[in-house]
C-alpha positions in Angstrom: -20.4 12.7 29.5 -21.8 13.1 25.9 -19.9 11.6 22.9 -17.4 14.4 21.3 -15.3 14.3 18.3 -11.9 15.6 18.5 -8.8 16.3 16.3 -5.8 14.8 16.7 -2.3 13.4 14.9 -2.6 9.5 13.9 1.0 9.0 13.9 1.5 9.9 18.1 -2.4 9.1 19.4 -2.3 6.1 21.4 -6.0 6.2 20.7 -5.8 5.9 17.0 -3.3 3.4 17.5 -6.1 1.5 19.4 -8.6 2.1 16.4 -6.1 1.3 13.8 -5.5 -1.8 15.9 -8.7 -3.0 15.8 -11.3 -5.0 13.0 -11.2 -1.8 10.5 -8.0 -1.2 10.7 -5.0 -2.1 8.2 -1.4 -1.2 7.8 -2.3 1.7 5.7 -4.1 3.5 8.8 -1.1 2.1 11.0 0.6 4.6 13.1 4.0 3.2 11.0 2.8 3.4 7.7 1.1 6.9 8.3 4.5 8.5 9.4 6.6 6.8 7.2 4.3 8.2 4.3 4.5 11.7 5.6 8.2 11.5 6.9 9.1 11.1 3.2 7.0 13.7 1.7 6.8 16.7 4.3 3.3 15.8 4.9 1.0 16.7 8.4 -1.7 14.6 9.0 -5.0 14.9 10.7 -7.5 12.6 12.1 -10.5 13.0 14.0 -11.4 10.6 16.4 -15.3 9.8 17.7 -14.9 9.4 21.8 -17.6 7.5 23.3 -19.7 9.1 27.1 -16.8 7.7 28.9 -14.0 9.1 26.6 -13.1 5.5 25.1 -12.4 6.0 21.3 -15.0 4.4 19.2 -14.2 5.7 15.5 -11.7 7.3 13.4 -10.9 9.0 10.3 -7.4 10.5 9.3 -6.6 12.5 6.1 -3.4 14.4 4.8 -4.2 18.0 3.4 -1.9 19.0 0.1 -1.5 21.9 -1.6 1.2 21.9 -4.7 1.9 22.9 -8.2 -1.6 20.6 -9.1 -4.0 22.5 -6.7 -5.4 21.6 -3.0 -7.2 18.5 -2.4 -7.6 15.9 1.2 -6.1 12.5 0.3 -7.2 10.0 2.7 -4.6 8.3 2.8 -1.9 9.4 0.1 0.2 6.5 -1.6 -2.0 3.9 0.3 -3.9 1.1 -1.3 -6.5 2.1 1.2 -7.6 3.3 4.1 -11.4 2.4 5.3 -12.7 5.2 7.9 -12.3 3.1 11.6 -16.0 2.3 11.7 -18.9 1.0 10.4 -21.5 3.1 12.2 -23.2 5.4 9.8 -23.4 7.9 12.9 -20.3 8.1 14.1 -19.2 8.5 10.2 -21.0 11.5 10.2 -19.4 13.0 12.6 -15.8 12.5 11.9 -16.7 13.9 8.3 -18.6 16.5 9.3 -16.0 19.9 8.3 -13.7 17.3 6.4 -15.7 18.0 3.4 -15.8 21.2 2.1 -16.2 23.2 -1.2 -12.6 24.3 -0.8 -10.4 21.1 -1.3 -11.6 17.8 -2.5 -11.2 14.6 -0.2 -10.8 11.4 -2.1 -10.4 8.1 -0.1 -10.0 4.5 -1.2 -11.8 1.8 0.4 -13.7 -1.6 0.6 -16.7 -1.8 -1.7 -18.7 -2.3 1.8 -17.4 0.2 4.1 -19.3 2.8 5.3 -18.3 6.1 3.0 -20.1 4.2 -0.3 -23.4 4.7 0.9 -22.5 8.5 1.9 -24.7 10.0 -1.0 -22.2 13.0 -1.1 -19.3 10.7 -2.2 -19.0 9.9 -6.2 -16.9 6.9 -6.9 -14.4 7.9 -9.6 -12.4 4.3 -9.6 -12.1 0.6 -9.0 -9.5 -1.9 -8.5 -9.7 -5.4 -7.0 -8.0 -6.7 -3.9 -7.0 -10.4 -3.3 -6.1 -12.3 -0.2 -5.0 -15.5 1.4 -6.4 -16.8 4.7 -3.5 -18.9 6.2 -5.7 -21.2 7.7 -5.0 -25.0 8.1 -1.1 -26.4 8.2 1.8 -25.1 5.6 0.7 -28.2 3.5 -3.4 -27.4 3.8 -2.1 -23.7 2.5 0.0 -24.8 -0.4 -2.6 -27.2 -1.4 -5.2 -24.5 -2.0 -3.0 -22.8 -3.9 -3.9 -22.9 -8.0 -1.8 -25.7 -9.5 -0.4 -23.5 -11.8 1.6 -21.7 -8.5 2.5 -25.0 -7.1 3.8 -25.8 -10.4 6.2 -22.7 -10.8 6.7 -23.5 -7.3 8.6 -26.5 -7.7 9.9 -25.4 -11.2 12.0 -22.4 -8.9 13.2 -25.1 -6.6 14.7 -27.4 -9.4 15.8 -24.4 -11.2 18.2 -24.0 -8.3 16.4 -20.6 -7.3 17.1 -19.6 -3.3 15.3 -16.6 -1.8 16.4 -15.8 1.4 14.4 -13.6 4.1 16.3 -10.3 5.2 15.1 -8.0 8.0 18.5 -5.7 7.9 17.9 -1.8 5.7 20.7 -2.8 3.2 18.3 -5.5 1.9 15.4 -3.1 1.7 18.1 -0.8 -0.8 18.9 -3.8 -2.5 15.6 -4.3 -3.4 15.0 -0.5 -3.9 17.7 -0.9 -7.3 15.6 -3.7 -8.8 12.3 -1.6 -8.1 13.7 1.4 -9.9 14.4 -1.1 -13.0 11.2 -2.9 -13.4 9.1 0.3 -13.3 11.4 2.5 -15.8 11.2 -0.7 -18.0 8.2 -2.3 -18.1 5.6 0.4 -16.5 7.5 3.5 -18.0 6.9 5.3 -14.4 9.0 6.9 -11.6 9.6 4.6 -8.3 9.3 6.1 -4.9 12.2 7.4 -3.5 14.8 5.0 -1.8 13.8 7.9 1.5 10.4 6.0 1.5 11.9 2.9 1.9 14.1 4.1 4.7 10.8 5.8 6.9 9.7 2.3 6.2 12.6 0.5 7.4 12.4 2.9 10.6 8.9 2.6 11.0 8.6 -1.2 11.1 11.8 -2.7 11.8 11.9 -1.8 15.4 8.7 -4.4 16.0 10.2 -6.6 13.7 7.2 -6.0 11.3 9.5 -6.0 8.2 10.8 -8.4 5.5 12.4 -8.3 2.4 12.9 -11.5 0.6 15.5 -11.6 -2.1 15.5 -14.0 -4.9 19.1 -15.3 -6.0 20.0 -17.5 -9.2 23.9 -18.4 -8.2 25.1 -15.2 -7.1 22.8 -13.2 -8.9 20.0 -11.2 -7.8 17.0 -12.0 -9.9 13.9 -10.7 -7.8 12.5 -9.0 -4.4 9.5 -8.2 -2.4 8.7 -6.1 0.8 6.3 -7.4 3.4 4.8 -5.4 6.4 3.0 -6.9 9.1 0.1 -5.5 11.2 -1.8 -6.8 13.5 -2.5 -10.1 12.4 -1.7 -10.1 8.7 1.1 -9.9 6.5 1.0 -7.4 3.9 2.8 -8.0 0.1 3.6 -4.1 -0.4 6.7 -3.8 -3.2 7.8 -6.7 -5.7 10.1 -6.0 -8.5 12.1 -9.3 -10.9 14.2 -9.1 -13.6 12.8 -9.8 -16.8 15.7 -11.7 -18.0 14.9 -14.2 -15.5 11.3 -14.8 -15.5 11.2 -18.4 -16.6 13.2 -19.2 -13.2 10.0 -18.5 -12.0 11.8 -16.2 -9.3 8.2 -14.2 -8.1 6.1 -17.6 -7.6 9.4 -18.5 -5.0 9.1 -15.3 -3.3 5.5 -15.3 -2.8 5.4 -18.7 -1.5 8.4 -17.9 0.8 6.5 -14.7 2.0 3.3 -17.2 2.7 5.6 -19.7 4.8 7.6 -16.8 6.5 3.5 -15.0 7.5 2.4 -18.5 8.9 5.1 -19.4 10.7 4.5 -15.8 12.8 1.2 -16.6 13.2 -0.5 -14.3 10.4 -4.2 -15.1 10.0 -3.9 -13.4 6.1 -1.7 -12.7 3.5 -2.9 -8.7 2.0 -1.9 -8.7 -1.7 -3.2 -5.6 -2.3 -4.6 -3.4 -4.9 -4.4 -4.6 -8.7 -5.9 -1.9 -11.1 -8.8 -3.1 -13.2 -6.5 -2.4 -16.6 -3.5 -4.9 -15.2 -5.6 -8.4 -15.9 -2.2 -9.9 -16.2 -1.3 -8.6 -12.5 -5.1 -9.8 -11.0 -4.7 -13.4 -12.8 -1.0 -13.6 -10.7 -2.4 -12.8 -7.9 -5.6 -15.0 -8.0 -3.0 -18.0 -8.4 -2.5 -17.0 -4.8 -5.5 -15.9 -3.4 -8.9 -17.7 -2.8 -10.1 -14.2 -1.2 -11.1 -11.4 -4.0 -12.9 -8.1 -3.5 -12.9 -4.6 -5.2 -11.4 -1.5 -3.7 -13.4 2.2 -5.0 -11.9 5.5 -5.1 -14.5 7.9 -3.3 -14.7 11.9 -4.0 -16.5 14.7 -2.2 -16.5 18.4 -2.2 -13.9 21.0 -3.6 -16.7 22.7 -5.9 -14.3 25.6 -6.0 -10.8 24.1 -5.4 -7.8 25.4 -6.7 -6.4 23.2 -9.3 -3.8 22.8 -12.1 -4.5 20.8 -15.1 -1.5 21.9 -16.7 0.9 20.4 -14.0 -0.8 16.9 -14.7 -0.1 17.2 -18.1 4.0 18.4 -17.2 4.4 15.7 -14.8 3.6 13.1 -17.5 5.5 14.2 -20.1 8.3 14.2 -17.7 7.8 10.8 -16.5 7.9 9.9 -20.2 10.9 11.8 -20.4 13.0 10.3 -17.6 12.1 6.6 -18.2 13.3 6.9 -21.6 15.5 3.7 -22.3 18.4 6.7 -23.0 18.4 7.7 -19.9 20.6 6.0 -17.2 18.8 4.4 -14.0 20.5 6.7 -11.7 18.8 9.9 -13.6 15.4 7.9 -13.0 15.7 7.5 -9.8 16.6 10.9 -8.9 13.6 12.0 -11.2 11.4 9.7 -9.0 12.6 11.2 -6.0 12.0 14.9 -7.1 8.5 14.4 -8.7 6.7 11.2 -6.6 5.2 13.5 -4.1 3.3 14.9 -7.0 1.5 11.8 -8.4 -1.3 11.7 -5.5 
């Protein structure tokens, strides 16, 4: 048999599961991440999958089409820090891409600075964000010890401070956190926060392999800060955090992060993902290098849609009524709602 390429859904494929299993794969192209994504927004995904001469699959691409008030465009993958295509074979690239990019609808993907789509001279990179990790390596002590001393410093600052974060795997935690998310972003970012229905698909998605945790930080009886980890494969992934302000000089985050380290090594984790830090957030990238001793850069690639349709105006509505809703007037349950009506917009 010759090699073939073939189109299939991501989220039910055992052989994407495979793929997204394997070196190139991360919890963004994860079967669970991909329907939790499209679950929440009424999305149908696509992927096409390279098959080798004796039908084993060797390469993989998956993409969400969306048409809406801002035009048609392919996102691969929407809300996802990332998603490399599963490859690094220039030829088998070409073929999963090949009809994916058309004059019709842009396709945008986000990916490392070394995989495969950069040196696809069709692709324009149109952003840039950095990417930190921690290899967990060595014993709990080796780890902590490479840590900056600034984080082992607010480290044991949050333990004298009385600070206890506790590690929950139950949904009502994940809601919990959910209040605190809305918060932070109205107040500090002025932007919507994903629906709590997002963190639910999530919930469902991951919890039944036990690949969820939500760590909650408590001064007394009050809750001062959260973060959601995912796990895949072999690394843990930080994927929410939100902290009261009031609270910062508890030193709440530095508690949860080092608690989300302890919790990844003690399951075995090879790496702690911290994610995607845009460029204009140096305040975010120096926090997270406190943690990491991994850093690269993520890009934002684009191709095609010469003549797609496309809305300028809506853009321009849907920031004015983000500004609108995280007004300080406005109370947090009117954000949230807002947020849940007008997320599926903003990729």
């Amino acid at each position: 048999m010759r090699p073939e390429t073939v189109l299939t859904d991501p989220r039910s494929d055992p052989r994407w599961r495979l793929l997204a299993q394997g070196p190139h794969g991360s919890v963004f192209t994860s079967p669970p991440w991909i329907d939790a994504i499209c679950a929440t927004y009424d999305f149908t995904p696509t992927s096409t999958i390279r098959l080798d001469g004796d039908g084993q699959p060797r390469a993989g691409l998956a993409w969400v089409p969306i048409s809406d008030i801002r035009g048609d465009r392919l996102s691969s993958l929407p809300f996802s820090d990332r998603a490399e295509p599963l490859t690094d074979d220039q030829l088998s690239w070409k073929a999963l891409v090949g009809g994916v990019i058309t004059a019709a609808a842009p396709l945008t993907l986000r990916c490392f600075e070394g995989a495969v789509p950069v040196g696809d001279p069709r692709f324009q990179q149109v952003a840039a964000a950095a990417w930190h990790g921690t290899p967990l390596n060595g014993s709990a002590e080796e780890i902590r010890q490479r840590l900056s001393q600034h984080a082992r410093r607010n480290i044991a600052l949050s333990e004298r401070e009385g600070v206890r974060v506790e590690a929950h795997t139950e949904r009502d935690a994940v809601h919990r956190f959910h209040g605190l998310h809305v918060s932070l972003r109205k107040r500090k970012y002025r932007l919507l926060a994903q629906p709590v229905e997002l963190f639910d698909h999530i919930w469902d998605a991951f919890a039944r392999d036990d690949a969820i945790v939500t760590m909650l930080a408590r001064a007394g009886d009050e809750l001062i800060a959260g973060a959601v980890f995912l796990t895949w494969g072999d690394a843990l992934y930080y994927k929410f955090g939100a902290s009261r302000h009031d609270h910062l000089a508890l030193r709440p985050n530095d508690a949860i992060f080092w608690a989300g380290i302890r919790w990844g090594f003690q399951r075995g984790a090879r790496l702690v993902d911290w994610g995607l830090s845009d460029l204009d957030q140096p305040g975010l990238i120096a926090y997270k290098r406190k943690w990491a001793t991994e850093e690269r850069q993520i890009v934002t690639l684009r191709a095609g849609g010469e003549h797609a349709r496309s809305n300028s105006q809506a853009g321009m509505m849907l920031g004015e009524l983000t500004r609108l809703f995280t007004n300080d007037a406005v109370p947090d349950e009117v954000t949230r709602q807002a947020g849940a009506l007008l997320y599926r917009y903003f990729c």
